[in-house]
Structures are given as structure tokens and as C-alpha cells.
KEKE-3310 file (N, C-alpha, C; in steps of 0.2 Angstrom, whole numbers, plus 5000, padded with zeros to 4 digits):
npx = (5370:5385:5399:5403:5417:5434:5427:5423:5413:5410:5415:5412:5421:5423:5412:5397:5397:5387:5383:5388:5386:5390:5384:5374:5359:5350:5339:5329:5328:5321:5307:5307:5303:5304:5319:5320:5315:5322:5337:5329:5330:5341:5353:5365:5364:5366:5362:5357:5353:5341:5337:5326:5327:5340:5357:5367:5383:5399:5417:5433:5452:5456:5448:5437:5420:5411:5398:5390:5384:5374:5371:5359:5354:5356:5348:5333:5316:5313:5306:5295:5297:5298:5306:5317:5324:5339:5351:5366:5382:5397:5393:5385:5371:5364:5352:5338:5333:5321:5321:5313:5301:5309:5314:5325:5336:5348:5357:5368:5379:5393:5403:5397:5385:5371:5370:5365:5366:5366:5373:5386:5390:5401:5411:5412:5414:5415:5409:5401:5394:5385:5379:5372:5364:5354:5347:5342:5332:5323:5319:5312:5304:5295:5289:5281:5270:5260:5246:5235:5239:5225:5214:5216:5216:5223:5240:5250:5266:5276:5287:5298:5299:5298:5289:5271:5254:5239:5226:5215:5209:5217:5230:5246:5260:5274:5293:5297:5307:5311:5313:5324:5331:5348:5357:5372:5376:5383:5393:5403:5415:5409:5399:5384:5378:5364:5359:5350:5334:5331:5344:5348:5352:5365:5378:5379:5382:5375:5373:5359:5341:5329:5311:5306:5293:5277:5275:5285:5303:5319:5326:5319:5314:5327:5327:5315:5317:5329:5325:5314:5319:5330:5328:5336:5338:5344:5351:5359:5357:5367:5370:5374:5376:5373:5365:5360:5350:5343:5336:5322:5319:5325:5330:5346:5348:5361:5368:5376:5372:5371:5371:5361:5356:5360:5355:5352:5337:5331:5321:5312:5304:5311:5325:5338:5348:5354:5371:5383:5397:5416:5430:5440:5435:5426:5438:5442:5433:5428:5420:5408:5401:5404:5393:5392:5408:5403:5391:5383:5382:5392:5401:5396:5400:5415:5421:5418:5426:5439:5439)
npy = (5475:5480:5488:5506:5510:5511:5510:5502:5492:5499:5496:5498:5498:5502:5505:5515:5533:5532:5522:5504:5501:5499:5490:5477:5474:5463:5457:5449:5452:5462:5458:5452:5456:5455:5457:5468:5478:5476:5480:5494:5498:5498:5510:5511:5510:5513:5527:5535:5552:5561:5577:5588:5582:5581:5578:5572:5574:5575:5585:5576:5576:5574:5581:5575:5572:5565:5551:5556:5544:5544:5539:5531:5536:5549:5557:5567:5565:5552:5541:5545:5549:5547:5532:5518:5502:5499:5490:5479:5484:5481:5471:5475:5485:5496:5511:5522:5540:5551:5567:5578:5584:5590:5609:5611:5603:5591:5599:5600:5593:5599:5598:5592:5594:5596:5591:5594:5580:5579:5591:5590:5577:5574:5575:5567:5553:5536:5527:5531:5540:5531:5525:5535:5541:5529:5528:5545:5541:5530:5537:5547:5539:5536:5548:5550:5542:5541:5541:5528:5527:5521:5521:5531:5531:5530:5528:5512:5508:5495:5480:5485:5497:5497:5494:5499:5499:5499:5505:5506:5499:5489:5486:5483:5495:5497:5501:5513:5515:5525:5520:5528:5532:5536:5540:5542:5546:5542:5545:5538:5548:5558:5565:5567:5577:5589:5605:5606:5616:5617:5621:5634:5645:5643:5637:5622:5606:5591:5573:5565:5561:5553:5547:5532:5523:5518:5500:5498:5495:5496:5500:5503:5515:5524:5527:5532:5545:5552:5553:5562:5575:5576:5573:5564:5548:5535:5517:5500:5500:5498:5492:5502:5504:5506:5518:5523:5536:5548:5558:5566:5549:5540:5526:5526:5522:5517:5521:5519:5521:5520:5534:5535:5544:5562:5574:5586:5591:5601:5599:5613:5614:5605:5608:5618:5618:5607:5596:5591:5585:5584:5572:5581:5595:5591:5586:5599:5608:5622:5635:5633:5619:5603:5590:5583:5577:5566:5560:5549:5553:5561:5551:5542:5549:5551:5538:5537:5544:5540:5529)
npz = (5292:5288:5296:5294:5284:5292:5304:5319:5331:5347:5365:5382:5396:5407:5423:5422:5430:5443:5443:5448:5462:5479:5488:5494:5489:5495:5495:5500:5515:5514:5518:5529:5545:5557:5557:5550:5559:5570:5566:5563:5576:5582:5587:5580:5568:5551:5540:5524:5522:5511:5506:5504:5490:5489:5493:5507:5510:5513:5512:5507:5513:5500:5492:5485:5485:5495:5500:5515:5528:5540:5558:5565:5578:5576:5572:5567:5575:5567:5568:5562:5549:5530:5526:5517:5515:5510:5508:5513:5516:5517:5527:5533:5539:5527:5527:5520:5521:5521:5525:5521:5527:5538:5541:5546:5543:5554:5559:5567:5561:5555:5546:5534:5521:5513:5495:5478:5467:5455:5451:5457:5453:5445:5456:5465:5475:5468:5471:5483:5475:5469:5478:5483:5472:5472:5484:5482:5470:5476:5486:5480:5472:5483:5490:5480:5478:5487:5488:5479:5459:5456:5463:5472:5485:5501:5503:5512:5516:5516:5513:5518:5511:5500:5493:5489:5497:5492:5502:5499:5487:5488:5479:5472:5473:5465:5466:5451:5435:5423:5405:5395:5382:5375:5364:5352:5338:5322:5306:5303:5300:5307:5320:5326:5335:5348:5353:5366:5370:5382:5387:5381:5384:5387:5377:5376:5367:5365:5365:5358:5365:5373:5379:5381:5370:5374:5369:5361:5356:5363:5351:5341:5348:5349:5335:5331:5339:5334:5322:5324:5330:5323:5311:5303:5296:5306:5304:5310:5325:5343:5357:5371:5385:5402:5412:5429:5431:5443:5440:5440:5440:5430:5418:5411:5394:5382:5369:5350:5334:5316:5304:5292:5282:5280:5277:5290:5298:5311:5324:5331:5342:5350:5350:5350:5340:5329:5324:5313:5317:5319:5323:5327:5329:5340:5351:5352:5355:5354:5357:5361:5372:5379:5386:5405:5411:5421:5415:5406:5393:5389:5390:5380:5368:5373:5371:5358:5351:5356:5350)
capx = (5374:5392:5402:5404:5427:5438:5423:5421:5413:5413:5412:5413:5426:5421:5406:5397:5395:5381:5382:5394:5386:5394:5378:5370:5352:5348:5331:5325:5328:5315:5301:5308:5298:5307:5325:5322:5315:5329:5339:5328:5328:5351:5355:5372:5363:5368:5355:5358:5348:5341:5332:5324:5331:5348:5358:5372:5390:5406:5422:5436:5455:5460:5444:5434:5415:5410:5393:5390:5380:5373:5368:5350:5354:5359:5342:5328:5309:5316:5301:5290:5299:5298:5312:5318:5329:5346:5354:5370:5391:5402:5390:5379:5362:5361:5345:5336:5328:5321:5322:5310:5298:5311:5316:5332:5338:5356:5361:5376:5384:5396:5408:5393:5381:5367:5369:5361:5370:5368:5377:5392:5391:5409:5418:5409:5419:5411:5403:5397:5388:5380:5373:5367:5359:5349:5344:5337:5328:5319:5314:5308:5295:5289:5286:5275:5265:5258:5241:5233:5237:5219:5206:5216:5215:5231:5244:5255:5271:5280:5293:5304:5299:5298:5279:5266:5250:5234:5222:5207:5208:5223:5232:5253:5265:5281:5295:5296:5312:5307:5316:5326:5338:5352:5362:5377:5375:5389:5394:5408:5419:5406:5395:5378:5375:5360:5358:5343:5330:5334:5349:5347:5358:5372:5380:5378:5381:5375:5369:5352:5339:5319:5309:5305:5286:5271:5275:5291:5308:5323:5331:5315:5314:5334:5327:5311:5319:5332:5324:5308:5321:5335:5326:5340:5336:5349:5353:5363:5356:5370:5368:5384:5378:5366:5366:5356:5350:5339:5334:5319:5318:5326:5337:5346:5351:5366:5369:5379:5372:5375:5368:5359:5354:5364:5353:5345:5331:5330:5315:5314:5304:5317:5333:5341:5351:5359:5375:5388:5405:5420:5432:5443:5433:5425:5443:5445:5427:5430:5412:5403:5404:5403:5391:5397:5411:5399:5384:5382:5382:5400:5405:5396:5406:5423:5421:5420:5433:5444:5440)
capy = (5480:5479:5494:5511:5511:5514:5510:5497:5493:5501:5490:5501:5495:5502:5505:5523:5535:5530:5515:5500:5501:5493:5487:5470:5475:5460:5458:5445:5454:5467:5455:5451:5462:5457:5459:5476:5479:5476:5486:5501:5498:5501:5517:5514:5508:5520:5529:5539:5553:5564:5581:5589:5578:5582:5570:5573:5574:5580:5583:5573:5580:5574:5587:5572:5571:5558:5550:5555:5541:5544:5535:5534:5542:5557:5559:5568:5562:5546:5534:5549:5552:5542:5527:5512:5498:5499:5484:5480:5488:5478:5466:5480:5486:5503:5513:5529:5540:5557:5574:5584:5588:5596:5613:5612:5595:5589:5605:5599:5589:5606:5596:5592:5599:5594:5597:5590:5576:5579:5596:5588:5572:5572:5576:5562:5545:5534:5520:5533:5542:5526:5526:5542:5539:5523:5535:5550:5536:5526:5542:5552:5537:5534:5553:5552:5536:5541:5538:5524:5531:5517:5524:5537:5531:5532:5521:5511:5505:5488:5477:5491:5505:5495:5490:5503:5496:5504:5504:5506:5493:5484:5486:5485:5498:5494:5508:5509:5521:5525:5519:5534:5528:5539:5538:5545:5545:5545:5542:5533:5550:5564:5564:5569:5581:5594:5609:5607:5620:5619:5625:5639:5651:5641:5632:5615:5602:5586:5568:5565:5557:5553:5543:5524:5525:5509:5495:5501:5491:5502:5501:5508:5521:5526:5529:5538:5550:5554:5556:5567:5578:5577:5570:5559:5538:5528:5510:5495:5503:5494:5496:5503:5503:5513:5523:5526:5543:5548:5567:5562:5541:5536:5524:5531:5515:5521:5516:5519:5522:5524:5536:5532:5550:5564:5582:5589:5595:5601:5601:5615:5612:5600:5609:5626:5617:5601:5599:5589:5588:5580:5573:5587:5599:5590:5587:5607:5612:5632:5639:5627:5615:5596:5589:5585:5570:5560:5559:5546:5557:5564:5547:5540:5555:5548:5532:5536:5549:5536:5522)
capz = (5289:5290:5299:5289:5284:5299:5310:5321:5337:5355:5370:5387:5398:5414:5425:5421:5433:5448:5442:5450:5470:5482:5492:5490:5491:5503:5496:5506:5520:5514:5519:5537:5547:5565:5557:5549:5565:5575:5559:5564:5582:5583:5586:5576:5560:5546:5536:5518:5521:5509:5508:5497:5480:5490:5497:5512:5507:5516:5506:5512:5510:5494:5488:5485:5490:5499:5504:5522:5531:5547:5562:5568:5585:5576:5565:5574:5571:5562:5564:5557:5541:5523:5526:5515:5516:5502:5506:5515:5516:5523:5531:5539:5536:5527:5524:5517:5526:5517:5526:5520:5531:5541:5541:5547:5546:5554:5562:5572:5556:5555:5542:5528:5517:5508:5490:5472:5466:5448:5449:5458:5454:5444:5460:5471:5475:5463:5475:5485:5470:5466:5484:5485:5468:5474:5490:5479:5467:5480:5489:5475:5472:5490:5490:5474:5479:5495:5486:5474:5454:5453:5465:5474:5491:5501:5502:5515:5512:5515:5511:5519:5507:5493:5490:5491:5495:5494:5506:5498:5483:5489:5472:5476:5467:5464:5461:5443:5432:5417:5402:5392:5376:5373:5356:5347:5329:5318:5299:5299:5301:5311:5327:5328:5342:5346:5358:5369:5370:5389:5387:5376:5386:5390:5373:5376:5361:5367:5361:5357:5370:5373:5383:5378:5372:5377:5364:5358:5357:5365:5345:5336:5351:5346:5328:5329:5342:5331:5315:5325:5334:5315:5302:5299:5296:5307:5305:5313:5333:5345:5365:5370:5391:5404:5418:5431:5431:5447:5439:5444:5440:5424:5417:5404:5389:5377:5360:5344:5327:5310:5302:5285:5282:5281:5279:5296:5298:5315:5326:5335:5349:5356:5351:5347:5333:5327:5319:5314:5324:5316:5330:5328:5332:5348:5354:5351:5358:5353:5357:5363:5378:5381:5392:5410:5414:5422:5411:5399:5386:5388:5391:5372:5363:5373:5369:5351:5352:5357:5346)
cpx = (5381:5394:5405:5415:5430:5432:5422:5416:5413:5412:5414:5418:5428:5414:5404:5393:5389:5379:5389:5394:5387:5391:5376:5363:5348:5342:5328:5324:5320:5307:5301:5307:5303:5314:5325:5319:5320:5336:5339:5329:5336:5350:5362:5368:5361:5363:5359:5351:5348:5336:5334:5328:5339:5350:5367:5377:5395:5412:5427:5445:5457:5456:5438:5427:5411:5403:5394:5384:5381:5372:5361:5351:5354:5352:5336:5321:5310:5311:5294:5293:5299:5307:5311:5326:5334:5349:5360:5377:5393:5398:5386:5376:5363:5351:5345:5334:5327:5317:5318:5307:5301:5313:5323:5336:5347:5359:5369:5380:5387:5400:5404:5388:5378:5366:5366:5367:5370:5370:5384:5395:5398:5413:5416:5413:5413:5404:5398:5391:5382:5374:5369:5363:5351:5344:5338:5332:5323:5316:5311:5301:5293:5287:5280:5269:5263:5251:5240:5232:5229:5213:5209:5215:5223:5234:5249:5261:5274:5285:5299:5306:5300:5292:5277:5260:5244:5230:5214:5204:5214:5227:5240:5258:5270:5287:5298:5304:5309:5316:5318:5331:5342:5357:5368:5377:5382:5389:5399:5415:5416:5401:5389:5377:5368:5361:5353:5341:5331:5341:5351:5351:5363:5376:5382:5378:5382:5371:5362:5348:5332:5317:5307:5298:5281:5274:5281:5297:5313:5325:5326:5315:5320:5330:5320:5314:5324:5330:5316:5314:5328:5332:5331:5339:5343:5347:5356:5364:5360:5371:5376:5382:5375:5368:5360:5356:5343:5336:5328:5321:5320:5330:5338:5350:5355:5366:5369:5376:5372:5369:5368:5356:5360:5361:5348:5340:5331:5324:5315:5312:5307:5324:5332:5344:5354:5365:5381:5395:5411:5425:5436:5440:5427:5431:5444:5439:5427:5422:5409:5407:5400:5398:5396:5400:5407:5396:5386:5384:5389:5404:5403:5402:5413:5425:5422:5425:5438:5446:5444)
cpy = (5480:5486:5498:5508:5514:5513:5504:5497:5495:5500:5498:5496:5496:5506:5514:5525:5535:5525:5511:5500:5495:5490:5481:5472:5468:5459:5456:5445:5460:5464:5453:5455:5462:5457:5467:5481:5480:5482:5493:5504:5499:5507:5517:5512:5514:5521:5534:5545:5558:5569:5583:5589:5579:5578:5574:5571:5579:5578:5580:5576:5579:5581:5583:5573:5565:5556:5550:5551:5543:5541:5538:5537:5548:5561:5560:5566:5555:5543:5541:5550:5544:5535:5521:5506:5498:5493:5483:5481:5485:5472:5469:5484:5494:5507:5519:5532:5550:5563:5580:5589:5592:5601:5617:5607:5595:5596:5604:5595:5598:5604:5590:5593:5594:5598:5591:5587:5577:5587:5595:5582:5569:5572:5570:5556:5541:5528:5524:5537:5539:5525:5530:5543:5536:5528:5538:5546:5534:5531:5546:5548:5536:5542:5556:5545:5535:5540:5534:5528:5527:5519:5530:5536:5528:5526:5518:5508:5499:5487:5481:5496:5502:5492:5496:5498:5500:5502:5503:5499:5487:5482:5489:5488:5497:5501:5506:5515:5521:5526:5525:5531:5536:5537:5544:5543:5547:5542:5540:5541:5559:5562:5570:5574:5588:5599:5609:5615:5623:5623:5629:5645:5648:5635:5623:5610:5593:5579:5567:5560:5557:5548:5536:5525:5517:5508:5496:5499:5497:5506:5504:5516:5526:5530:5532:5543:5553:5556:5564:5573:5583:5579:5568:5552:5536:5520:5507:5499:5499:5497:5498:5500:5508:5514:5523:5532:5545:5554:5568:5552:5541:5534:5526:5523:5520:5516:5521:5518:5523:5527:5534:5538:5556:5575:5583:5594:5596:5604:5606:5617:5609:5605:5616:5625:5610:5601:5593:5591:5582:5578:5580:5593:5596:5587:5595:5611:5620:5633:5635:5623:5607:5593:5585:5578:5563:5557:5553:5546:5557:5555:5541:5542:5554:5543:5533:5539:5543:5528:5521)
cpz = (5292:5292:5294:5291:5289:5304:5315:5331:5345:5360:5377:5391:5406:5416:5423:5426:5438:5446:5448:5459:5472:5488:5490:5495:5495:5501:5499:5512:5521:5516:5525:5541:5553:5564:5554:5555:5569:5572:5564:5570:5585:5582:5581:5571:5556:5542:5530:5517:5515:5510:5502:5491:5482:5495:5500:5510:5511:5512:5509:5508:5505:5489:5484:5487:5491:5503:5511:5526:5539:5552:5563:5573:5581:5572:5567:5570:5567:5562:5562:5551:5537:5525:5521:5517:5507:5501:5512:5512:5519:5525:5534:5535:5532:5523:5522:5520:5522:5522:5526:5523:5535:5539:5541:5550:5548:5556:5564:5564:5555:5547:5534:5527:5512:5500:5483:5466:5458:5446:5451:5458:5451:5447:5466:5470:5471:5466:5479:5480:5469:5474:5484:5480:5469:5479:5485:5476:5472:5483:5488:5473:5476:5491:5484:5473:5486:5495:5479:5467:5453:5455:5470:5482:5495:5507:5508:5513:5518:5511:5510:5515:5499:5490:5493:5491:5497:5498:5505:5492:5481:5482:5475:5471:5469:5461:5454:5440:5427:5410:5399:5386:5375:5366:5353:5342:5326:5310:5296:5303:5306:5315:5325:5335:5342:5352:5360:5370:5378:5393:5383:5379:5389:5382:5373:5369:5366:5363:5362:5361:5370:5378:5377:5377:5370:5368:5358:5361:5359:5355:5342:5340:5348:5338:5328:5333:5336:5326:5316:5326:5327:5309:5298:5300:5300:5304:5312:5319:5336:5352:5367:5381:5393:5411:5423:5433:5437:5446:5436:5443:5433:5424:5412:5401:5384:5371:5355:5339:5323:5305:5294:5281:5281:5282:5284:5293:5306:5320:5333:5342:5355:5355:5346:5341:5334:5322:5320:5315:5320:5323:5332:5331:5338:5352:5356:5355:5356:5353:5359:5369:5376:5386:5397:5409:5414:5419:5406:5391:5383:5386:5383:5368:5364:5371:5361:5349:5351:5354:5342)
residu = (UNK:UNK:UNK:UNK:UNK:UNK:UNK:UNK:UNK:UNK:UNK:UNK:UNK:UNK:UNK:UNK:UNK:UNK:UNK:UNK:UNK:UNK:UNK:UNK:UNK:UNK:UNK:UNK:UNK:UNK:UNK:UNK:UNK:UNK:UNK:UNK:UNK:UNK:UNK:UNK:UNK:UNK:UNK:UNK:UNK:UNK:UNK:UNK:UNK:UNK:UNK:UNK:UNK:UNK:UNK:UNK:UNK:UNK:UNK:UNK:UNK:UNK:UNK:UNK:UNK:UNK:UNK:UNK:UNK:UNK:UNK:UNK:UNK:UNK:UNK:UNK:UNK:UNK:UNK:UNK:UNK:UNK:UNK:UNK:UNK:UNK:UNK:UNK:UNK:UNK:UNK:UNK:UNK:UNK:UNK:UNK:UNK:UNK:UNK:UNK:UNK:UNK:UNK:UNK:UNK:UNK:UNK:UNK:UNK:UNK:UNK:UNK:UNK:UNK:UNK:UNK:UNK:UNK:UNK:UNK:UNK:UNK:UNK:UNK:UNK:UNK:UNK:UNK:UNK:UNK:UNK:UNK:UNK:UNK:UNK:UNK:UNK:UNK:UNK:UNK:UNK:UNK:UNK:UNK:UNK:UNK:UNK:UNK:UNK:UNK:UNK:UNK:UNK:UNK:UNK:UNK:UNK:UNK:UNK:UNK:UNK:UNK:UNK:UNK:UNK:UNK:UNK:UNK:UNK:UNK:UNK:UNK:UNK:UNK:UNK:UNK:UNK:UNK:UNK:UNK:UNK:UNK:UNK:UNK:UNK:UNK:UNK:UNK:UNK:UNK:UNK:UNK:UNK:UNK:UNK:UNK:UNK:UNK:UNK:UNK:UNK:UNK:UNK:UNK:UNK:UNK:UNK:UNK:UNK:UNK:UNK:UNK:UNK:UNK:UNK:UNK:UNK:UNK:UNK:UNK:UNK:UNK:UNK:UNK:UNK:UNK:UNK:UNK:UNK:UNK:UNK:UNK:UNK:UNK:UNK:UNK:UNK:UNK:UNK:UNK:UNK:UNK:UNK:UNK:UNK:UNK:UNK:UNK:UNK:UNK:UNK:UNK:UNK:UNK:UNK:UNK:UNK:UNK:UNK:UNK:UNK:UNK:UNK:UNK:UNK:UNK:UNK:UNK:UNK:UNK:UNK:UNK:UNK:UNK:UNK:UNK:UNK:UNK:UNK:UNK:UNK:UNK:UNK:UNK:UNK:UNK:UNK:UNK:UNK:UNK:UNK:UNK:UNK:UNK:UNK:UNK:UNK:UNK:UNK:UNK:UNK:UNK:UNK:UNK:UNK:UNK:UNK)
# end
């Protein structure tokens, strides 16, 4: 199908937020037992810790926030707590190392604060985001694979926090994200947007999203979510570009559609309302809000904005 008049197009043209890390995950390090030893075994070797789902940041003076890695000497109970290996910066080892069990981790850090990277993640430096990202991710699933989903019997971990294996029927889990399609819908001269159900006290108009389901291509995913959640048919689904979203494990997949429909139906389960937006009035927002900078979402609707 050829592009609705005046339409064409829209390629992305930089990396999307917590995306673009500047780590080289090193994997084959992950299986060298007496190097990630030695790794563990430096007091200067930097760790990314997190706690609870919150990851350590101090603001730096521009007003910046800034992934604060640690060293191991600074980090109490360390070979008791959840750890993985990230990769290397610069040439040097960084790792993960999650928090929670303490009470009151990192006392003497007087000049950072653990705080939840997807309420601040539009003021974070962007490479460091993408760190702290990976961090929250890896140690959301070592904290939810501590036993076998197959017999239940509980699990150790290897290849430096990236292999679970069970113990009882020796079956190895692997961290997994879970695929998410995002789309903005348009008709040539208007955008698709809904108000989730979740934000029902805060006016939120954002683009429409779901989870990928068993036996299902990301482009058919696009098109039942939209028409369950609308009750509008798209067409010609085209990937625009994805993020990783760690709020718990998902990758989120972007993409551009034209709609082939025009009258909603709105499902109200999922959403407060849906409703078309012409650009003028999401350049002018009057009553309602955009979702944030960072996100995906925001960054669909700019992209089209600007085409």
C-alpha cells in the first residue's frame, strides 16, 4: 500500500533513551571463572549497584544525573549479595551487584541517592542511563529465578549471573525481556492516541501498546492491539525503532501505522478514552499532557510531529 498524501516515511536518527550503552558486554569473559574471579577479587573494580528496582545516582553540576559506580571495597557483605557481570568501560570490568537485602545500604555515599530510573530518567546522561538500565534488568530476573519455573527446585547461578541452573533437574534459564510493540497510528493528517486506565487521574494522552502473544509476528501484534483496545483496522505496520524498558523486563518495538479505519470504539478496560489529535493540537497540548521525553512513546509522536 502506498503512503496516505503528504505522508512518507520516518526513519529515527538517534539512539532512544537507555538505549546506546557504552559497555561491550565481553561475553566470553562471562564463562572465565579465574578471570571473573580476579574481577571480583579488586578492591577498585566498579559495581552498578542497585536496590530495591533503584539504581545509585548523584547529580553532577551542570544538574545532570549521573550513574554513580562504586568500588567493591565500599560495598558491605558483597560476596553475599545477588551479582552479575555488564561488560567492560574503558577497558575495565564493570559489574551489578543488587542491594536489597540491606537495610541501609551505602551510608557514607553522602553526595548520592538511590532513586527509580524511570521517574528521572529524562534528566540522566544518556550512557549512563543505558547502564543503569541493563543493571535494574539483569537484577530483576536473578531476583525472580532463584527457583526452577520446571520442578521448583532452587537455582544456582553462573556464567557470572547470566545462567540460572537448577539444581534439581538441571534445566538452565536464561534472562529473557519480554517483547512489547508500541505504535502510533495515523491517517495521513491525525494521530491515534489513548488515555490508560492507569492514569485515570492524571490526563495522560499516549500511544497505544501490549505485550507480543506465543505465535504471533510483532506486525499482527501492532494490529490486534489496536483494533482490541480502538476498534480501528490498521495497515502498511513499519518498525520505526525500540527501547529497552526495564519497568520490570521489556523490550519495547516502535512502529508506524496507517490507519484503515476511522470510528473508535474504545475498550474500556485498557483506557479512559481514545481520540484523535491533529498535530496542532499535540503541539498546543491544552488539557492534557504528553507522555515523558524519554519514553518511546513521546519520541514516536515527535518523530511524526516533525516529519
Amino acid at each position: 500500500m502506498d503512503s496516505p498524501a503528504g505522508m512518507h516515511d520516518i526513519h529515527p536518527i538517534r539512539p532512544n533513551a537507555l538505549a546506546g550503552s557504552p559497555l561491550d558486554r565481553s561475553a566470553h569473559h562471562r564463562t572465565d571463572d579465574a578471570w571473573i574471579a580476579a574481577q571480583r577479587g579488586d578492591p577498585a573494580t566498579l559495581y552498578a549497584p542497585v536496590w530495591r528496582a533503584r539504581s545509585l545516582m548523584r547529580t553532577a553540576s551542570s544538574g545532570v544525573a549521573e550513574a554513580c559506580l562504586i568500588p567493591a571495597a565500599a560495598i558491605p557483605q558483597i560476596d553475599a549479595l545477588p551479582w552479575a557481570f555488564l561488560g567492560l568501560l574503558d577497558g575495565g570490568p564493570v559489574f551489578c551487584i543488587d542491594l536489597s537485602l540491606l537495610d541501609a545500604p551505602l551510608p557514607d555515599l553522602a553526595d548520592a541517592v538511590f532513586q527509580d530510573l524511570r521517574r528521572v530518567g529524562g534528566a540522566v546522561a544518556p550512557q549512563d542511563a543505558a547502564i543503569m538500565a541493563h543493571a535494574r534488568g539483569l537484577m530483576h530476573w536473578r531476583s525472580r529465578h532463584r527457583f526452577c519455573g520446571v520442578c521448583g527446585a532452587a537455582c544456582i547461578f553462573a556464567s557470572a549471573g547470566h545462567v540460572a541452573h537448577c539444581q534439581g533437574c538441571g534445566t538452565h534459564h536464561f534472562p529473557r525481556t519480554d517483547p512489547a510493540v508500541i505504535m502510533l497510528v495515523t491517517d495521513g493528517t491525525r494521530a491515534l492516541l489513548g488515555q490508560p486506565n492507569a492514569f485515570r487521574n492524571v490526563r495522560v494522552f499516549t500511544t497505544l501498546a501490549g505485550f507480543v502473544e506465543p505465535g504471533e509476528s510483532l506486525e499482527e501484534a501492532v494490529a490486534r492491539e489496536v483494533f482490541e483496545e480502538t476498534g480501528i483496522r490498521v495497515a502498511r505496520v513499519r518498525y520505526h525503532s525500540s527501547q529497552p524498558w526495564p519497568f520490570p523486563s521489556s523490550i519495547m518495538l516502535g512502529f508506524h501505522a496507517d490507519a484503515v479505519t476511522r470510528d473508535i470504539v474504545t475498550d474500556t478496560d485498557e483506557l479512559v478514552e481514545a481520540r484523535w489529535f491533529t498535530r496542532e493540537e499535540l503541539l498546543a497540548a491544552e488539557g492534557f499532557i504528553l507522555p515523558p521525553g524519554f519514553s518511546i512513546a513521546r519520541r514516536l509522536i515527535d518523530d511524526w510531529l516533525g516529519a
